[in-house]
The first five atom37 places (N, CA, C, CB, O) and aatype in JSON, in Angstrom:
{
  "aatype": [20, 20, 20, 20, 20, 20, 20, 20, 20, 20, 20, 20, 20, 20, 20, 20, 20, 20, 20, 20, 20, 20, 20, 20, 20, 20, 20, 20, 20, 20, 20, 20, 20, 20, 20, 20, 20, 20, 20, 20, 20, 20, 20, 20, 20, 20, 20, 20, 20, 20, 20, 20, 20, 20, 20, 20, 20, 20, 20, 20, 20, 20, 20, 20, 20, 20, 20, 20, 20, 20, 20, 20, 20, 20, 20, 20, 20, 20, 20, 20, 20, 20, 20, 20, 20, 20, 20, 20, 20, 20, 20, 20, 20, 20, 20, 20, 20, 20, 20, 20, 20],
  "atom_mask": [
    [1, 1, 1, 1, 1],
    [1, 1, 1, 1, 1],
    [1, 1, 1, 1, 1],
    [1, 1, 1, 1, 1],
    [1, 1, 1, 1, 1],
    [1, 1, 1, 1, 1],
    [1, 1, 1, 1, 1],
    [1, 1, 1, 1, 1],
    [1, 1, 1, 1, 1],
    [1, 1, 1, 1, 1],
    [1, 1, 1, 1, 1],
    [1, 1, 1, 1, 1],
    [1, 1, 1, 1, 1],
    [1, 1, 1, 1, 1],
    [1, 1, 1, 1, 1],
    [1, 1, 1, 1, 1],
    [1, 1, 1, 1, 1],
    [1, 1, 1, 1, 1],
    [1, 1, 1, 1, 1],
    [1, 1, 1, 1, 1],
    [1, 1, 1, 1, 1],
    [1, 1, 1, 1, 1],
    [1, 1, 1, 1, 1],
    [1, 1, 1, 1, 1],
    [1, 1, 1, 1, 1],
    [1, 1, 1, 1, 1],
    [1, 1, 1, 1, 1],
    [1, 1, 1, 1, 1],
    [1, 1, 1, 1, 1],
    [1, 1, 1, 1, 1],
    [1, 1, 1, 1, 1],
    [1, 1, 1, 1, 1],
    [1, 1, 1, 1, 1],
    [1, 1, 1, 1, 1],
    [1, 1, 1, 1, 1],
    [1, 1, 1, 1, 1],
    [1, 1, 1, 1, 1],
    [1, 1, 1, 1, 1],
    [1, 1, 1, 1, 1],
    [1, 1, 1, 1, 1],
    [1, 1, 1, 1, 1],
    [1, 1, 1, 1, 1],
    [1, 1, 1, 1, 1],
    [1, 1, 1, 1, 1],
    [1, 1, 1, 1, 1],
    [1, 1, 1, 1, 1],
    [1, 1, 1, 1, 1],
    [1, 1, 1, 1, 1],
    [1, 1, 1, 1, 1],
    [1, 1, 1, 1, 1],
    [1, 1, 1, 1, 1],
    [1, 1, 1, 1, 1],
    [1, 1, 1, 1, 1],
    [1, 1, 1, 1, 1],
    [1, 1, 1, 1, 1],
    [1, 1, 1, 1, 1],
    [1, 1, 1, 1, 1],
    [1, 1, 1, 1, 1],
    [1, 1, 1, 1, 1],
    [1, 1, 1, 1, 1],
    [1, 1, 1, 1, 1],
    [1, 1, 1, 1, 1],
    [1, 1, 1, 1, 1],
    [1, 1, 1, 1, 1],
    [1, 1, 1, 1, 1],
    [1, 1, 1, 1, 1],
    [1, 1, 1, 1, 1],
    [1, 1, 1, 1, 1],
    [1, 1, 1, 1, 1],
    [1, 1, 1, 1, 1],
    [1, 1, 1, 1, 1],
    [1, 1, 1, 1, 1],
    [1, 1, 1, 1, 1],
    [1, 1, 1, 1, 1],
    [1, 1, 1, 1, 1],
    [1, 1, 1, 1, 1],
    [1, 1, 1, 1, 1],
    [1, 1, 1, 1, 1],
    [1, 1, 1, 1, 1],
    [1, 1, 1, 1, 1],
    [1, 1, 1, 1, 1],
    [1, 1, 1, 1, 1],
    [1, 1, 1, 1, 1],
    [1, 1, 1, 1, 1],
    [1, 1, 1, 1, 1],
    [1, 1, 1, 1, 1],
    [1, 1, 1, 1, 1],
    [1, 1, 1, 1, 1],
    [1, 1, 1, 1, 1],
    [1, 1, 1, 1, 1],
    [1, 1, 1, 1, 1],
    [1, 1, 1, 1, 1],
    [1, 1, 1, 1, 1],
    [1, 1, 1, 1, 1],
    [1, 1, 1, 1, 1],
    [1, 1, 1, 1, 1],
    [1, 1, 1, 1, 1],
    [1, 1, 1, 1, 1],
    [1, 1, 1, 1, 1],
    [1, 1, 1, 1, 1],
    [1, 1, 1, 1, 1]
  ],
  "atom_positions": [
    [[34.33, 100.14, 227.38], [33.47, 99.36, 226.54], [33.12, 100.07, 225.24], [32.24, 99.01, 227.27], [33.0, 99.51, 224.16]],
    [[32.97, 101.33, 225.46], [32.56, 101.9, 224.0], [33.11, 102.38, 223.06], [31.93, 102.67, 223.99], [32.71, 102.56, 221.91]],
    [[34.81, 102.77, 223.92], [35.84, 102.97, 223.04], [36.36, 102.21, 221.98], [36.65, 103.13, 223.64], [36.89, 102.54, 220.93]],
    [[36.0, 100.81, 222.63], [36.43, 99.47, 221.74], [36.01, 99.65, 220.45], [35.8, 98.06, 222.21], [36.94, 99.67, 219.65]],
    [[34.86, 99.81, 219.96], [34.02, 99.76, 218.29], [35.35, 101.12, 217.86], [31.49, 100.51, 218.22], [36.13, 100.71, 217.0]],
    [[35.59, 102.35, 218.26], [36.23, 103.38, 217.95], [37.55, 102.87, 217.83], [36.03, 104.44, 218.82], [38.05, 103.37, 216.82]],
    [[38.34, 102.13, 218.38], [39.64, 102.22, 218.37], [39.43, 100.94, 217.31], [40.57, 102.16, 219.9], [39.97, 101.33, 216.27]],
    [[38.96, 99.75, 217.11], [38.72, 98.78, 216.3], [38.8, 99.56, 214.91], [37.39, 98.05, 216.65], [39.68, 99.23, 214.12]],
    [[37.91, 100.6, 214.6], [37.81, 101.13, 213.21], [39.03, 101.74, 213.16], [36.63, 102.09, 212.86], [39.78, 101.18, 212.37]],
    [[39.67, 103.02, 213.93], [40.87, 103.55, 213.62], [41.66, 102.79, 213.33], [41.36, 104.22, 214.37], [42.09, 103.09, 212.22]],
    [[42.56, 101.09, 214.07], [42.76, 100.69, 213.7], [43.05, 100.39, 212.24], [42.45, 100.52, 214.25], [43.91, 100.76, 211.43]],
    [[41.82, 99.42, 212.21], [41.55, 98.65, 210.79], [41.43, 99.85, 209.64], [39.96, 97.64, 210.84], [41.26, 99.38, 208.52]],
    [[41.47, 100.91, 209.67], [41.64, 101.68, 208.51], [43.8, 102.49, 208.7], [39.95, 103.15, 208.64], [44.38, 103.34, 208.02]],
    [[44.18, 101.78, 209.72], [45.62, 102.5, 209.49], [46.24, 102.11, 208.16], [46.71, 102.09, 210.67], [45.65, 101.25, 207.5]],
    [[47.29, 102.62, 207.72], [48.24, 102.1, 206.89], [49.0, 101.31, 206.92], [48.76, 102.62, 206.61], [49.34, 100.72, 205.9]],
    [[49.63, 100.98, 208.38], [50.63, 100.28, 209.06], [49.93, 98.43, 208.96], [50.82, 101.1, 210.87], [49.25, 98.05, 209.91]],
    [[50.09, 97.81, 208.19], [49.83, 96.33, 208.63], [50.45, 95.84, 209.6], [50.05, 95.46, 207.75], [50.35, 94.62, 209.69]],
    [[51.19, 96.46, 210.51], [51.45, 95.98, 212.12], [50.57, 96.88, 212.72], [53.08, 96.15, 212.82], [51.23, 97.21, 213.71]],
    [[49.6, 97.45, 212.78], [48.91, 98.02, 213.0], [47.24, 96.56, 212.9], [49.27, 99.39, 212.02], [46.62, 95.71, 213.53]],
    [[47.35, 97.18, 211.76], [45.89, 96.12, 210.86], [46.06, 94.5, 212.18], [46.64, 95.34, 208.15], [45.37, 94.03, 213.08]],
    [[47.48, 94.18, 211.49], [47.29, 92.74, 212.83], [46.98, 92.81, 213.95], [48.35, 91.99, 213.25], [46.28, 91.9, 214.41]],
    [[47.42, 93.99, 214.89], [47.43, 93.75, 216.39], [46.21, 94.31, 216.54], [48.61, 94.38, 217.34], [45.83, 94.52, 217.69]],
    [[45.42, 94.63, 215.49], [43.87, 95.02, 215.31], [42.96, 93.97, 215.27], [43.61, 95.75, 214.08], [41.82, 94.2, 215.68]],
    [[43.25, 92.8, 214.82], [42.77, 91.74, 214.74], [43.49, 90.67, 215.96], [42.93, 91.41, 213.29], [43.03, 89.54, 215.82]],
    [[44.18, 90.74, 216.75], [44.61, 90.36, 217.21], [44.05, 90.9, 219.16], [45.74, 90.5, 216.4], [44.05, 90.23, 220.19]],
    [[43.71, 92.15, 218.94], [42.96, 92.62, 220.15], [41.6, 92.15, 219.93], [42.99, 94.2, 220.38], [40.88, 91.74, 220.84]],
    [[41.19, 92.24, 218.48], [39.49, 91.62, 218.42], [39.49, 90.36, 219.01], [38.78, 91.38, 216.82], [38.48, 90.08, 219.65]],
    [[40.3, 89.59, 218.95], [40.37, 87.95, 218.92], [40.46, 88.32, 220.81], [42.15, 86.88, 217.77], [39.56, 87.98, 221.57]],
    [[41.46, 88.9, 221.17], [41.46, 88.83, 223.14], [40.17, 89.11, 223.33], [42.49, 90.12, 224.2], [39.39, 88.38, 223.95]],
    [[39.86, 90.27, 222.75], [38.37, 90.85, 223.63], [37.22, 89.53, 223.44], [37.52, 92.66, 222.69], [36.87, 88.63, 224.21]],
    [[36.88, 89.85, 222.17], [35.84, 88.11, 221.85], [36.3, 87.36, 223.1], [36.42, 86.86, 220.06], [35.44, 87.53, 223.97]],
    [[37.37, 86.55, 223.57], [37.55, 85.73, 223.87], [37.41, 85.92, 225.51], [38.54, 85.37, 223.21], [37.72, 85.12, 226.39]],
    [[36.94, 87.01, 225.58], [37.04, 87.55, 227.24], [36.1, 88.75, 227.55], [38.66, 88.12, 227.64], [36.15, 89.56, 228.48]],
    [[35.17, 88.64, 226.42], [33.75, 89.34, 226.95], [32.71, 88.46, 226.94], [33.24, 90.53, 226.09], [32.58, 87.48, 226.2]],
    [[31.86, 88.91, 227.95], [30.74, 87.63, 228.03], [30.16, 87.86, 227.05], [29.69, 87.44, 229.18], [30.25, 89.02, 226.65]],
    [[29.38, 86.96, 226.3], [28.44, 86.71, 225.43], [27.73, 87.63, 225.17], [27.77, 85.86, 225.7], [27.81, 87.98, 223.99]],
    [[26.87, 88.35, 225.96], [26.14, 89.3, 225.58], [26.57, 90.92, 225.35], [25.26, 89.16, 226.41], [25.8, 91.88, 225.36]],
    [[28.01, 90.91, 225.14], [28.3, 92.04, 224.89], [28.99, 91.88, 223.21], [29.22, 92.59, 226.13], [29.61, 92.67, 222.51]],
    [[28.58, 90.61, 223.01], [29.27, 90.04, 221.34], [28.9, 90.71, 220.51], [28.93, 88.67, 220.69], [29.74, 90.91, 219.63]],
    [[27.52, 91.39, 220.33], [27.36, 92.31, 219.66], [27.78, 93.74, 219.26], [26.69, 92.25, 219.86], [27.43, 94.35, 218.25]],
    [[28.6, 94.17, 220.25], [29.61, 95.48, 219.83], [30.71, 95.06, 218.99], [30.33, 96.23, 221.13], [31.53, 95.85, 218.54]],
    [[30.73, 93.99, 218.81], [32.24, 93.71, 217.95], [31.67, 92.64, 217.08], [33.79, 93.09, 218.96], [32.5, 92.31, 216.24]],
    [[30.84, 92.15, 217.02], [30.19, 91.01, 216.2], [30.54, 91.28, 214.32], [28.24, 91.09, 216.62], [30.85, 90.59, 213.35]],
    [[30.19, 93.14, 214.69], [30.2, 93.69, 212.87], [31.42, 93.5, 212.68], [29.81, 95.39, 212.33], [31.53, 93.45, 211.46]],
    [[32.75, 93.32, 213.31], [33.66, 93.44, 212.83], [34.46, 92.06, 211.91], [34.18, 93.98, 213.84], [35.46, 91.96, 211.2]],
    [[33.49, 91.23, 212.35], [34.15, 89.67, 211.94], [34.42, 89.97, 210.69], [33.16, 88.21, 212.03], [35.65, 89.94, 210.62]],
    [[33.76, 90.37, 209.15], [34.29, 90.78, 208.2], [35.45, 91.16, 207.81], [33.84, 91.33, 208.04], [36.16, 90.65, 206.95]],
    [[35.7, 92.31, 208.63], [37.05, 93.3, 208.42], [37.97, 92.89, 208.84], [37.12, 94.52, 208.94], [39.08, 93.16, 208.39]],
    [[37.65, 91.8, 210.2], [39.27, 91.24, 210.59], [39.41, 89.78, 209.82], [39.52, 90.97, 212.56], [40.23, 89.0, 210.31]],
    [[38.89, 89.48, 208.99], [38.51, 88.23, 208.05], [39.17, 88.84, 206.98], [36.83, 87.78, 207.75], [40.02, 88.01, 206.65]],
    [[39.27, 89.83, 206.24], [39.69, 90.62, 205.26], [41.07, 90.73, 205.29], [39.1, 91.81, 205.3], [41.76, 90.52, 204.28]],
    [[41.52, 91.03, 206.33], [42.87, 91.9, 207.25], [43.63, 90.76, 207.27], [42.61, 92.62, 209.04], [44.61, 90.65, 206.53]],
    [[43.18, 89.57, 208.3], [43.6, 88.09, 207.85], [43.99, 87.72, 206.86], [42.87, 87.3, 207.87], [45.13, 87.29, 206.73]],
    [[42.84, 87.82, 205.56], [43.19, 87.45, 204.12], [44.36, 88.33, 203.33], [41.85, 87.59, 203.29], [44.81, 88.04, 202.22]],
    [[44.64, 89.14, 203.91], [45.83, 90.57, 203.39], [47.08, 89.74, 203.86], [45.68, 92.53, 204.46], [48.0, 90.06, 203.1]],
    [[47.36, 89.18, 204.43], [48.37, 88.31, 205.08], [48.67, 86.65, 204.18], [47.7, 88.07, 206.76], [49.05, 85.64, 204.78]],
    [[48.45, 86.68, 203.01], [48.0, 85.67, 202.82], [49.67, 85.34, 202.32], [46.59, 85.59, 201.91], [50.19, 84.23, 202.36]],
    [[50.44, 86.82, 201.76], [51.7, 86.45, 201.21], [52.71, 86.5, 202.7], [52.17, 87.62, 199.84], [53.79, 86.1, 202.28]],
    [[52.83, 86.73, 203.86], [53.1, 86.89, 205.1], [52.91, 85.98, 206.44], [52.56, 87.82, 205.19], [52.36, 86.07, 207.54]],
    [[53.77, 84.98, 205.63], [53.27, 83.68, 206.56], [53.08, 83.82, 208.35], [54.53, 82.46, 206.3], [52.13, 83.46, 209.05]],
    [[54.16, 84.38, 208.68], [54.4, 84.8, 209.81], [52.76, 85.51, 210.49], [55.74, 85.84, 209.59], [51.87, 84.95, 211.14]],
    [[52.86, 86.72, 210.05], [51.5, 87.08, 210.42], [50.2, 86.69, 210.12], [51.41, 88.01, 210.2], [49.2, 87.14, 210.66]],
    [[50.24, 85.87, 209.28], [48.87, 85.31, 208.66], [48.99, 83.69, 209.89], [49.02, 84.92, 206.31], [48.08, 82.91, 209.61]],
    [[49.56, 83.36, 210.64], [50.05, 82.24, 211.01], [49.52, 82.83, 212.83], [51.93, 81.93, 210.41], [49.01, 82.15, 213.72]],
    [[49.79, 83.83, 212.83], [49.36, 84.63, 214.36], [48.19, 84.89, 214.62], [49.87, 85.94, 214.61], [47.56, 84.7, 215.66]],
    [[47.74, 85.52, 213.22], [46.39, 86.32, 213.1], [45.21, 84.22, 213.02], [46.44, 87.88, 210.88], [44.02, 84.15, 213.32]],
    [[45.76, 83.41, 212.74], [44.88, 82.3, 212.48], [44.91, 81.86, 213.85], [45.31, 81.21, 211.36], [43.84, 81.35, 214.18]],
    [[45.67, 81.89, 214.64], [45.85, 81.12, 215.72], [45.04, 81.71, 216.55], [47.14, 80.96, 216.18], [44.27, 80.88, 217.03]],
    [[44.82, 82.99, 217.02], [44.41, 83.86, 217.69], [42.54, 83.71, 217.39], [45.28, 85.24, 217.23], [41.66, 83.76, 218.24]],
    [[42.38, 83.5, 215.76], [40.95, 83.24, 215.31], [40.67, 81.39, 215.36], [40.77, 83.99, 213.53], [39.57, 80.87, 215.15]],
    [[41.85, 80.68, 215.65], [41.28, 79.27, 216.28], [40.76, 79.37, 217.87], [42.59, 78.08, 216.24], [39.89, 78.63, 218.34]],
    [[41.31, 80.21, 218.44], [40.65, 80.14, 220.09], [39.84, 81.09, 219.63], [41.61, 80.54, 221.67], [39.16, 81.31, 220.64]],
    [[39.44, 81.79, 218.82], [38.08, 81.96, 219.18], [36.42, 81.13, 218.38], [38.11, 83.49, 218.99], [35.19, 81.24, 218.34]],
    [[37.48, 80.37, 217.91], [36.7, 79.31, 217.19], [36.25, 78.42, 218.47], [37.67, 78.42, 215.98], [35.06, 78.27, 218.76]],
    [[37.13, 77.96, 219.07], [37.3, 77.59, 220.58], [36.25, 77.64, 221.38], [38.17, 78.35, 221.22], [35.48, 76.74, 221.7]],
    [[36.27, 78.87, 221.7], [35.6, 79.31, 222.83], [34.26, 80.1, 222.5], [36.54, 80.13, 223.62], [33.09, 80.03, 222.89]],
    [[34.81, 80.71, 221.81], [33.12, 81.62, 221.31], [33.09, 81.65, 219.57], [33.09, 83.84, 221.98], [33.44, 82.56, 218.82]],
    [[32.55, 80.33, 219.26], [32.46, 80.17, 217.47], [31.12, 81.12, 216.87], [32.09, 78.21, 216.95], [30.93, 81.62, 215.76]],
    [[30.44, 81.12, 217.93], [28.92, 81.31, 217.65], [29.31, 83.17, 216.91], [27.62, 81.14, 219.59], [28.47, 83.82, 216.29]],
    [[30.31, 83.51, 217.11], [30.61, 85.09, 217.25], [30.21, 84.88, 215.84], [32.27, 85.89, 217.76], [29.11, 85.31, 215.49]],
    [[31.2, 84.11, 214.72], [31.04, 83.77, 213.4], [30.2, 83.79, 212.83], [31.28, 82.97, 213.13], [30.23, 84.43, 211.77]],
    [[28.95, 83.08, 213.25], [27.73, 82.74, 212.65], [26.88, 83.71, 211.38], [26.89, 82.62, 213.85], [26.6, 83.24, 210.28]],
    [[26.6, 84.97, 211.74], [26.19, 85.69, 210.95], [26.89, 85.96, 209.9], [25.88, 86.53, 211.42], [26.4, 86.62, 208.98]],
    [[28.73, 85.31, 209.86], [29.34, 86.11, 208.93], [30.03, 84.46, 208.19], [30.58, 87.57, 209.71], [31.19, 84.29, 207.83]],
    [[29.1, 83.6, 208.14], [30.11, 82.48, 208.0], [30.07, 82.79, 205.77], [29.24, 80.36, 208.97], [30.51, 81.79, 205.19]],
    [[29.82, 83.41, 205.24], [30.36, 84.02, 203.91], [31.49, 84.63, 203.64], [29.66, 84.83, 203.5], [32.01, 84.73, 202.53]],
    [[32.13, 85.3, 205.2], [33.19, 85.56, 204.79], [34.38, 84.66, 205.24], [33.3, 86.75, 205.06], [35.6, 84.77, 205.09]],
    [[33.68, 83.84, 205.76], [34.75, 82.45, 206.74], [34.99, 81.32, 205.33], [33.44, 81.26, 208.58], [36.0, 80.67, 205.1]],
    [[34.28, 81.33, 204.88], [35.23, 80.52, 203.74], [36.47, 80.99, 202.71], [34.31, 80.05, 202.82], [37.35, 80.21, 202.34]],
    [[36.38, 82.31, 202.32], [37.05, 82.57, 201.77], [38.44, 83.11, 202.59], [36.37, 83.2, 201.0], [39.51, 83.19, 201.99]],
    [[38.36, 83.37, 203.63], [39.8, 82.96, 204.41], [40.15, 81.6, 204.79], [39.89, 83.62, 205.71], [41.28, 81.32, 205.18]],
    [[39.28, 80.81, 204.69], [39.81, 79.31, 204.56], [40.46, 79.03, 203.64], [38.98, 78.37, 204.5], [41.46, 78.31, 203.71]],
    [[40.01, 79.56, 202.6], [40.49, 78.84, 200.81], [42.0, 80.05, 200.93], [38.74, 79.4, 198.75], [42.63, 79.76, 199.91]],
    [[42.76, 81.13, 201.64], [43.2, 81.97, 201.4], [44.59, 81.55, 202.49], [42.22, 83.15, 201.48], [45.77, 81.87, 202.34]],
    [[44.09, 80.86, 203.41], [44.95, 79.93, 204.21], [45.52, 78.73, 203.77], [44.32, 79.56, 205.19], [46.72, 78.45, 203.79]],
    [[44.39, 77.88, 203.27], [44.94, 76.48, 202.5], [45.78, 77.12, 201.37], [43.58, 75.36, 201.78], [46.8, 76.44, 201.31]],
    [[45.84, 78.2, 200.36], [46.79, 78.4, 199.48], [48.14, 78.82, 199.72], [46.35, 79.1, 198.79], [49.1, 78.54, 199.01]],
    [[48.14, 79.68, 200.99], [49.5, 80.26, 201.73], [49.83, 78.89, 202.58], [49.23, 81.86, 202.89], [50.81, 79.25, 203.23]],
    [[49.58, 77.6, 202.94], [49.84, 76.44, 202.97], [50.17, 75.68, 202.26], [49.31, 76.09, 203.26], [50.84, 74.76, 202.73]],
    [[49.82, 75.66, 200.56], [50.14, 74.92, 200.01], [51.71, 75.58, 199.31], [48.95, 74.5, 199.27], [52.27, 74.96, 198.41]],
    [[52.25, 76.82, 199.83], [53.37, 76.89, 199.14], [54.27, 76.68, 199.61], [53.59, 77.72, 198.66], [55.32, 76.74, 198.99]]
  ]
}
């Protein structure tokens, strides 16, 4: 449980953007398979994997994995979002443009 916040940051600061994704891509399993009240160890991260997402914007493929993965947790646990819904629009507007090409 506590390693998670630690390996989340190493992660999200690698160089490797196959790295950065499967970083956002473990945030999205765990969210989706920790109870509720442990949402708060990973809650800070909604930003950074919102960011990491938006880095994908020329990378359809991965920007296409990394969304799918953040629709089930729209799904199942939306509420995770809530505090960070400022940075949820601007990966909306960052999706609809890598859509419209």
């Amino acid at each position: 449980g506590d390693h998670l916040p630690l390996m989340l940051q190493a992660c999200l600061a690698d160089t490797s953007a196959l790295v950065r994704k499967e970083a956002v891509l473990l945030f999205a399993a765990t969210v989706e398979n920790l109870p509720q009240e442990d949402w708060a160890m990973v809650r800070e991260f909604v930003p950074e994997m919102l960011r990491i997402v938006r880095s994908f914007e020329n990378y359809e493929p991965d920007l296409r994995e990394c969304i799918k993965a953040f629709t089930q947790i729209a799904e199942s646990a939306a509420t995770v979002f809530q505090a960070h819904l400022a940075a949820v629009l601007p990966t909306m507007l960052t999706v609809a443009r890598a859509r419209g090409r």
